[in-house]
N, C-alpha and C positions, 0 to 999 in steps of 0.2 A: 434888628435882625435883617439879614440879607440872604442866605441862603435858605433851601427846602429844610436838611438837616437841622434847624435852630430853632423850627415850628414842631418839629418830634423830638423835642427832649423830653427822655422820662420825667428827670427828676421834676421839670418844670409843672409836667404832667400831673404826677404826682402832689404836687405844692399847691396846683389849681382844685385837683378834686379834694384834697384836704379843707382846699378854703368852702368848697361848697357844700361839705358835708360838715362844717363850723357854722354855717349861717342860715342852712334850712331849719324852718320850721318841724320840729317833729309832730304837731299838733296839724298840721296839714298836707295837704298836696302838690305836687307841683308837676305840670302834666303840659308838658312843651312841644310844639308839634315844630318840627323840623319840614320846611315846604320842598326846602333843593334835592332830588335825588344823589346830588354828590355829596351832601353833609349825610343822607344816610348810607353814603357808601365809606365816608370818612368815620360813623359812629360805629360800624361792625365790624372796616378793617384794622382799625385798630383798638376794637375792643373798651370802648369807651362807657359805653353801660355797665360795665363790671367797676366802672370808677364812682359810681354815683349811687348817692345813699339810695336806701329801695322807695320812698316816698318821693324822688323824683324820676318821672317817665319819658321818655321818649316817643312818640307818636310820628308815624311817618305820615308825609302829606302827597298829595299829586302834583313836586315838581319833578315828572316825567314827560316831556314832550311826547315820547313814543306811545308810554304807558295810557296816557291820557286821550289820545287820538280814538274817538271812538269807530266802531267797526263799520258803520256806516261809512264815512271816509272812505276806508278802505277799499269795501265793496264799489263807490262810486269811480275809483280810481281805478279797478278794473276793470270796469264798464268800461270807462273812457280807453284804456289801452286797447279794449278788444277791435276799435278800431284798425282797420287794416294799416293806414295812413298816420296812427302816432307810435310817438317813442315818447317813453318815460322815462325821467330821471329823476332816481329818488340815493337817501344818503342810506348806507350799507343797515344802519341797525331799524329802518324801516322794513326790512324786506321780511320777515318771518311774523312781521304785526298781525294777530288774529283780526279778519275779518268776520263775516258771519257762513256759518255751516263750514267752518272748516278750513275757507280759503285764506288767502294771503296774494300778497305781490309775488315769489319767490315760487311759488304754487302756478300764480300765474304766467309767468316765463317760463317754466319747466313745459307748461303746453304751448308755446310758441309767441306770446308775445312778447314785442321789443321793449323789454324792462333793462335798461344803465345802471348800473350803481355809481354815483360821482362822488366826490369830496369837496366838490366848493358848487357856487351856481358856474366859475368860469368853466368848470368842466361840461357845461351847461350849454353857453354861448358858442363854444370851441362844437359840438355839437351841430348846433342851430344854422353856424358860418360852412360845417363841412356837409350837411344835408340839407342843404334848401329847397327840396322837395318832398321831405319831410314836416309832419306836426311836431314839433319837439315840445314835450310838456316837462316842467320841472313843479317833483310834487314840495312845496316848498310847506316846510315843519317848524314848529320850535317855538320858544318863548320871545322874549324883545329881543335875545342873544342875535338871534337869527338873520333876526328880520330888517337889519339894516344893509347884509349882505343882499336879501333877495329886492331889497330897492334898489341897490347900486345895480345888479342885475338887468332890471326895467330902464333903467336909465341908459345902460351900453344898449340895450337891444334896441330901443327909441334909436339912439345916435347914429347905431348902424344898420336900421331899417332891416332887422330880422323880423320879417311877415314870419316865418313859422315858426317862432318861439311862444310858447306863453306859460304861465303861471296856473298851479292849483292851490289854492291860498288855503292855510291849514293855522298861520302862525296866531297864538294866541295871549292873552297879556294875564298876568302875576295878580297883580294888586286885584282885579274883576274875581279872580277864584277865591282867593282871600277871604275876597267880600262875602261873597256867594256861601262860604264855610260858617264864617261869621253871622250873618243872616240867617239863612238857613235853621230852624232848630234839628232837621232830620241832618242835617250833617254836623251842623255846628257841634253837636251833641255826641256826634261819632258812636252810636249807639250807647248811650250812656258814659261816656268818659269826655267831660268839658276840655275846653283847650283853657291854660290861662297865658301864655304867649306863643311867639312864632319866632324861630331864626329864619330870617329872612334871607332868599337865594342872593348867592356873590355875585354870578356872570350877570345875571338879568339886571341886579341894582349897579353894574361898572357903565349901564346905557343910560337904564330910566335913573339912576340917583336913588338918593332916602324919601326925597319928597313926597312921591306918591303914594310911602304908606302911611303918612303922616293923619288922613284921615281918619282910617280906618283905625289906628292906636286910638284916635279921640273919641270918636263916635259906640265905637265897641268898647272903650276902657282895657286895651290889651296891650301888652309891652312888645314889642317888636325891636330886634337885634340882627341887625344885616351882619353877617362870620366869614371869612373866608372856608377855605374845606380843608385845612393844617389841623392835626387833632386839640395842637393847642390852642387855634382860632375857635375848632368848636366848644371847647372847654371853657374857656374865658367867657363867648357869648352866653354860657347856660347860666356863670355866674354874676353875668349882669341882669339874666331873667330872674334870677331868684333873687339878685336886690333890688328890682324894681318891683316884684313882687311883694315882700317883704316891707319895701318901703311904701305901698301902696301908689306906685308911679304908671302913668300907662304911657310910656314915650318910645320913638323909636330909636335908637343906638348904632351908633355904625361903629361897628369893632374890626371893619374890615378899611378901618380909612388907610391902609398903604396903596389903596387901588379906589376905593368907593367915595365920591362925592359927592353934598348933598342934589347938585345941580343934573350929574351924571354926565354922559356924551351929547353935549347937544348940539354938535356937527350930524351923529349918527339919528339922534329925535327926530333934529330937522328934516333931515332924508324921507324917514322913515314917514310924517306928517304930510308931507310932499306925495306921495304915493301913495298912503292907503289911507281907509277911512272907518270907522268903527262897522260890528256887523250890529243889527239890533240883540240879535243872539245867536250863541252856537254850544254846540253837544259837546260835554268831557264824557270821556269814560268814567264811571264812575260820581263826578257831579251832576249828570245829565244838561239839560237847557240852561246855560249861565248868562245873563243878561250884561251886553257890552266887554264880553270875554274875547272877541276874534276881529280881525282885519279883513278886510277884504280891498283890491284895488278901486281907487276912484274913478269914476266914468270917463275922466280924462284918458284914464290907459285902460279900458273896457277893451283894445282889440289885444293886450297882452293878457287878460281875464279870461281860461281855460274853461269856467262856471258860465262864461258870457256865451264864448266861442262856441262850445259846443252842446249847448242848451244842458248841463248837466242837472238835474235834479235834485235834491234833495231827499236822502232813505233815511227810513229809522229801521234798523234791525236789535235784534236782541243780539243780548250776549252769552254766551256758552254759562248755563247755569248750574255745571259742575263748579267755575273757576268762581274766586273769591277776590278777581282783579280789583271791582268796582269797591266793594268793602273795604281792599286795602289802602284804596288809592286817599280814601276820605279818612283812613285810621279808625275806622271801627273792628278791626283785627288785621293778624300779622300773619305773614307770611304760612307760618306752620299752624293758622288756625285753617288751613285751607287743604282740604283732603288730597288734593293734588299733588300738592308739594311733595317734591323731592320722590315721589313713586311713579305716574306718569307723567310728570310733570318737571323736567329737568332743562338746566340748558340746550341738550343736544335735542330737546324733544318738549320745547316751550309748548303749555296752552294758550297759559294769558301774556298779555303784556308785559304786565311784569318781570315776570319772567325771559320773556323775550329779549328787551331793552338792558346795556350795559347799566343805566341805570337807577330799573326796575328795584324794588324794596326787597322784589322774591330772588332777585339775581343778585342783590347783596348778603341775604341772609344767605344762602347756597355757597358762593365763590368764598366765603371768608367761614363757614363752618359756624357761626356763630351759634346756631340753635339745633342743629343734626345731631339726632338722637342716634344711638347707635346701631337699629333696623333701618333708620337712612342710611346712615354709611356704608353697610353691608348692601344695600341695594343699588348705592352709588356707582 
């Protein structure tokens, strides 16, 4: 297969959920937590849960960079801007992220600070090079996807001696949440609904490889399947969970080998090793404190470290405890178990994260209709 079009064929479609509604168990469960936010954007936009017998479940997990950013962040990062002397640069679907009591980035440019929205970090440097008498901060986000971009980043601004660029380090790793799920019994357990495997996110596994979850399939006894986000990459992945299932297998599967290797990008690792260094811990929304989840820069480039520079602190805030962000993120309920949804709580007028973020769990069940009764749609 070579084109998008030959990953959505029905009938193929069809032939796949056939084969997995031939080889489930009716005498049990099978209860799969999907980690990538774009495999659950690929499960509701094209209706994929209507293909699967009802004894297998789909469970969505916290891979949301946005979703996951908890409010604290947020909060700290408006602190930082209300400085006279910085400018921030953050990527567009950061800017509406609940922080706590209300705020946000978007909230806070509306009263006067110099909030950017950029699309790469170069929009970042291009910046740094035309105001050097400015603070230029880039709030830098995201999984391992990320984070080789904002090393290269450190590395131009070293070469070119931009004193006023630096970094707010937010970017966090895959396999550590995993863990933490895994571990965890309050999550693990998702309020009473076990995980017994994980499709494992594409973009994150095209950097770090299969390797790194190869632990956690041993140690946990859980089947792990790397997919691309084709309806029929995530199809296929479900029916290789339920014959490792089945077969009593707990290994990891790359179903996405036209791009995933077990080794991954180890130009981009390299980089990325080069620059930053484990944190001991840091805060998900939703997972709360995960141990060896986040990066932070190494003291060798402590003067590009925005946390160093400008003595930033560490907050804990709460979260808005109308929303059901934190719940959803870990898969202890869905989207419309959450009062919010879809009545105050809409794209144009996000509370949680979720919703916020293109790809939020609550912004895929919304944009594709998948579960909108029909007092949402008349309110829509």
């Amino acid at each position: 297969m070579k084109f998008a079009d030959e990953f959505r064929n029905k009938a193929i479609a069809q032939g796949i959920a056939r084969a997995i509604g031939g080889e489930v168990s009716s005498q049990r469960a099978y209860r799969f937590m999907e980690f990538c936010g774009g495999h659950t954007h690929a499960i509701s936009r094209y209706g994929l849960e209507d293909l699967l017998p009802a004894n297998v479940r789909m469970i969505h997990g916290p891979g949301c960079p946005v979703c996951v950013l908890p409010a604290s962040r947020i909060d700290m990062a408006i602190r930082l801007v209300d400085r006279p002397e910085v400018t921030l640069c953050v990527y567009g679907d950061l800017m509406r992220a609940p922080g706590s009591q209300g705020q946000s980035l978007l909230r806070a440019k509306a009263l006067g600070a110099d909030i950017r929205m950029v699309y790469s970090t170069l929009d970042a440097i291009r910046l740094a090079e035309q105001a050097p008498s400015r603070e230029v901060v880039f709030f830098a986000i995201g999984f391992e996807t990320t984070t080789p971009p904002t090393a290269v980043m450190i590395r131009i601004a070293e070469k070119k001696r931009l004193k006023g660029l630096s970094v707010f380090c937010n970017h966090v790793l895959t396999p550590s949440a995993m863990h933490s799920i895994l571990e965890n019994p309050k999550i693990r357990d998702t309020g009473g609904v076990p995980i017994d495997g994980f499709i494992g996110p594409a973009h994150v596994s095209t950097i770090i490889g299969t390797q790194p979850y190869e632990p956690l399939a041993e140690q946990f006894g859980k089947p792990i399947v790397i997919a691309g986000f084709e309806p029929l990459d995530v199809l296929q992945a479900i029916l290789m969970l339920v014959r490792q299932v089945n077969e009593d297998r707990n290994e990891v599967e790359n179903q996405y080998s036209r791009v995933v290797t077990r080794e991954g990008n180890r130009r981009a690792k390299d980089e990325v090793s080069q620059i930053f260094e484990l944190r001991a811990q840091f805060e998900w929304r939703g997972l709360g404190l995960v141990p060896n989840s986040g990066l932070k820069l190494k003291p060798a480039y402590a003067q590009f470290d925005a946390e160093t520079r400008f003595a930033i602190h560490d907050l804990r805030v709460a979260d808005n405890p109308a929303c059901e962000c934190c719940a959803i993120l870990r898969g202890a309920k869905r989207a419309v178990d959450c009062k919010l949804f879809g009545t105050v709580c809409t794209p144009e007028t996000p509370i949680g994260s979720c919703m916020v973020s293109s790809e939020g769990a609550c912004a895929a069940y919304w944009t594709y209709g998948r579960v909108r009764d029909e007092p949402l749609r008349r309110t829509s």
